[in-house]
N, C-alpha and C positions, 0 to 999 in steps of 0.2 A: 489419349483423351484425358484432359483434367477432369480432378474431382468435382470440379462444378459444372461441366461439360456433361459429366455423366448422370449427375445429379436431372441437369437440365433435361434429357433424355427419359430419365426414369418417369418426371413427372409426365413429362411429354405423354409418355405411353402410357400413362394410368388412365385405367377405367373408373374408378374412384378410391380416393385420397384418403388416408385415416392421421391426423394431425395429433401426436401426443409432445405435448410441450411438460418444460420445468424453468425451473430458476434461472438454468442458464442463459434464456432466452430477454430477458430481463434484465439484465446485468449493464447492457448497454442504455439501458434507460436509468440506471444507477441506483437499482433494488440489489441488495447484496444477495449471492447465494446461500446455501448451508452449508453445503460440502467441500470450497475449493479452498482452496490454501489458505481463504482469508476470509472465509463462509463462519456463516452467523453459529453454528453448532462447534467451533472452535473456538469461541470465546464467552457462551453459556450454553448451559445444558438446558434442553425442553422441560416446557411443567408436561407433567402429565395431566391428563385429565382427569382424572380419581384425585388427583393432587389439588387441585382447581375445584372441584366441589366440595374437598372435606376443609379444606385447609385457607381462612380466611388470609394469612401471609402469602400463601401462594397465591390467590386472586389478587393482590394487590400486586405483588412482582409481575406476574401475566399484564396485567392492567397498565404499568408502568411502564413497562416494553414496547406494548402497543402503543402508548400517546408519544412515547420517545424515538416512535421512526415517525411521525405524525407528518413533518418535516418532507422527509424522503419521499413519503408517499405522495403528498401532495404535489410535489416539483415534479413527478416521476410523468415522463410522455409515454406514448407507444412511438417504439423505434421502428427501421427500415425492418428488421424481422419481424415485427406485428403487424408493419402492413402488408408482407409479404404473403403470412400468413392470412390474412383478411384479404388480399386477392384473389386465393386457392379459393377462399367460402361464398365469395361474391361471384366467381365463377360458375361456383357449381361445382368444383372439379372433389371438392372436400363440400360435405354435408356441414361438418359441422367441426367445432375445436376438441380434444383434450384434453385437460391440463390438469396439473399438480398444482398449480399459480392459485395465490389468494390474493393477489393485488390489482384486479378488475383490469388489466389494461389492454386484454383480447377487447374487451366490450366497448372501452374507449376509442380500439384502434375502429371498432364502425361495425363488428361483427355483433349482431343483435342477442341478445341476452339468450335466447331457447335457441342458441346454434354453436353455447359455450357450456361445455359441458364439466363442471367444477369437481373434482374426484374432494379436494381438500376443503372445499369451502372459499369466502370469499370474506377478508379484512376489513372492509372497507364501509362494513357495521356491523350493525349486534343483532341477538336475536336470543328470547328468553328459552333455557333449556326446558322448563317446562310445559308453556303455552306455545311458543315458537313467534310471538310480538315482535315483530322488530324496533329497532332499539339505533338511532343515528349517533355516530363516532364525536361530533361535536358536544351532543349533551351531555353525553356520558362524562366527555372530559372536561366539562366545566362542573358539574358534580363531585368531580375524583378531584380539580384543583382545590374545590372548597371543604370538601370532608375527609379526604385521603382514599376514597372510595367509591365505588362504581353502586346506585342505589338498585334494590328489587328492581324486580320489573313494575311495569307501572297498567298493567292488566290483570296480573295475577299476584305479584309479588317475589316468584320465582329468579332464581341465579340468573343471570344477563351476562352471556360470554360472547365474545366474537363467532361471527357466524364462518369458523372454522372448524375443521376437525383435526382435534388435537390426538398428543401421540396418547394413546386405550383408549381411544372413543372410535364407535361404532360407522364405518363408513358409511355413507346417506347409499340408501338403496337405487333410489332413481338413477341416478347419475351413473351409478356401476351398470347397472342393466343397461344404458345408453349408450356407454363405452363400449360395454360388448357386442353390442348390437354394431356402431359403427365399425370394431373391427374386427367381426366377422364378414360384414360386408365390401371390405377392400382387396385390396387387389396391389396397395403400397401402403404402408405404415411407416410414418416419417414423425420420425423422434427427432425432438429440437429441445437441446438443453436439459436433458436426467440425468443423472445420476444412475439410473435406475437399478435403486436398492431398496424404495422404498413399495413394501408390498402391501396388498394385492395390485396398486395401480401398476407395478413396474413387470405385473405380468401379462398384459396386455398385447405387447410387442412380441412374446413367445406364442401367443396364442394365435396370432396373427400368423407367422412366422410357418405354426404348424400348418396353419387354414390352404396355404398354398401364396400370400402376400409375398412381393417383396420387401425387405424391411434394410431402411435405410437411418442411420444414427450419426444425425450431427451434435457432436457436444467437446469441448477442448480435452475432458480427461477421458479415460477409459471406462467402460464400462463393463458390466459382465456377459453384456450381450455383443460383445464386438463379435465373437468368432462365429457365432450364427448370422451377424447381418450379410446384404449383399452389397452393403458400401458404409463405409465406415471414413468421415471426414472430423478431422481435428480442428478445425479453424473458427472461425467469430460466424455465430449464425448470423446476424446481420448483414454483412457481409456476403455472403455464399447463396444466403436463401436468396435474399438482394438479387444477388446477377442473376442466378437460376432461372428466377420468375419475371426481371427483366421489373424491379419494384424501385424504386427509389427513395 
């Protein structure tokens, strides 16, 4: 049986689905990763978030970053893996998404916002750290071309970051408790595109893993969970999930 046979099978037999997605999954829509050969953390290092609040240089490079995939992000579609993945939700067969992803394109691909569960946050605007006002990527950056800078917020006055969670900043509670919830309640945990090194989200599949799930990890490199999973495929999620679910 091929690995996509099997694949096709596993889902088949699931009672419900727990969808943990990453970067890899995206890649095909021509958002770069962080970790692969030619991943974004290979050629600059993260701001930290303490770095980001004290350090007005740092908010600007952050700032910079952001308006200079502006580009990318805009051209970026959801691929055959996010509609694949949007099949599994539209079924029923998966409650709900996942993901480490900050580039909204679960939500694009037709899966409704409260059935996408953001562990990192979401790019694709702002939102004041201290009131929590949101704050649209367009203004901001006609702001930053005319002053070099991203202004207060404009309700309180407060720091204006992307409504991401950056590295030492505190994971959003909700979203962890939803994650746990969904996978505790599976029965297959289907990783699409991690890494998974980055914690606590990359402990979910372990915990799954214990619960009595089967846990299947499609991503091209290795990961640290390969020797626990019960199928471990190396090839283009696109592709594999694609056939699997019979998505085009």
């Amino acid at each position: 049986m091929t690995a996509t046979a099997e694949l096709r099978r596993l889902l088949e037999a699931a009672g419900r689905i727990a969808i943990f997605t990453g970067a890899g999954i995206s890649t095909d829509s021509g958002i770069p990763d962080f970790r692969g050969t030619n991943g974004v953390w290979t050629k600059m290092q993260p701001i930290l978030f303490q770095d980001f609040v004290a350090d007005p240089a740092a908010r600007r490079e952050a700032w910079r970053r952001r308006f200079d995939s502006d580009e990318v992000m805009r051209a970026a579609r959801p691929n055959r893996g996010h509609r694949a993945v949007a099949l599994l939700v539209r079924q029923g067969r998966a409650r709900a998404v996942i993901t480490q992803n900050i580039d909204g394109l679960h939500q694009a691909s037709g899966i409704p916002d409260d059935q996408v569960i953001e562990l990192h946050g979401n790019s694709t605007y702002a939102a004041c750290l201290d009131c929590g006002t949101r704050h649209e990527i367009a203004e901001l950056r006609a702001a930053f071309d005319r002053h070099g800078e991203v202004p207060g917020c404009t309700g309180c006055g407060g720091l204006v970051k992307t409504a991401t969670v950056s590295f030492g900043q505190s994971m959003p509670e909700e979203p962890m408790r939803r994650a746990q919830q969904e996978t505790l309640a599976a029965d297959l945990f289907l990783v699409l595109g991690s890494s998974l090194v980055v914690y606590p989200a990359a402990g979910f599949p372990e915990v799954a893993k214990r619960n009595g799930a089967h846990l299947v990890i499609l991503n091209r490199q290795e990961t640290p969970l390969d020797p626990i999973a019960d199928l471990v495929i190396r090839e283009g999620i696109a592709e594999v999930l694609g056939s699997a679910t019979g998505t085009n």
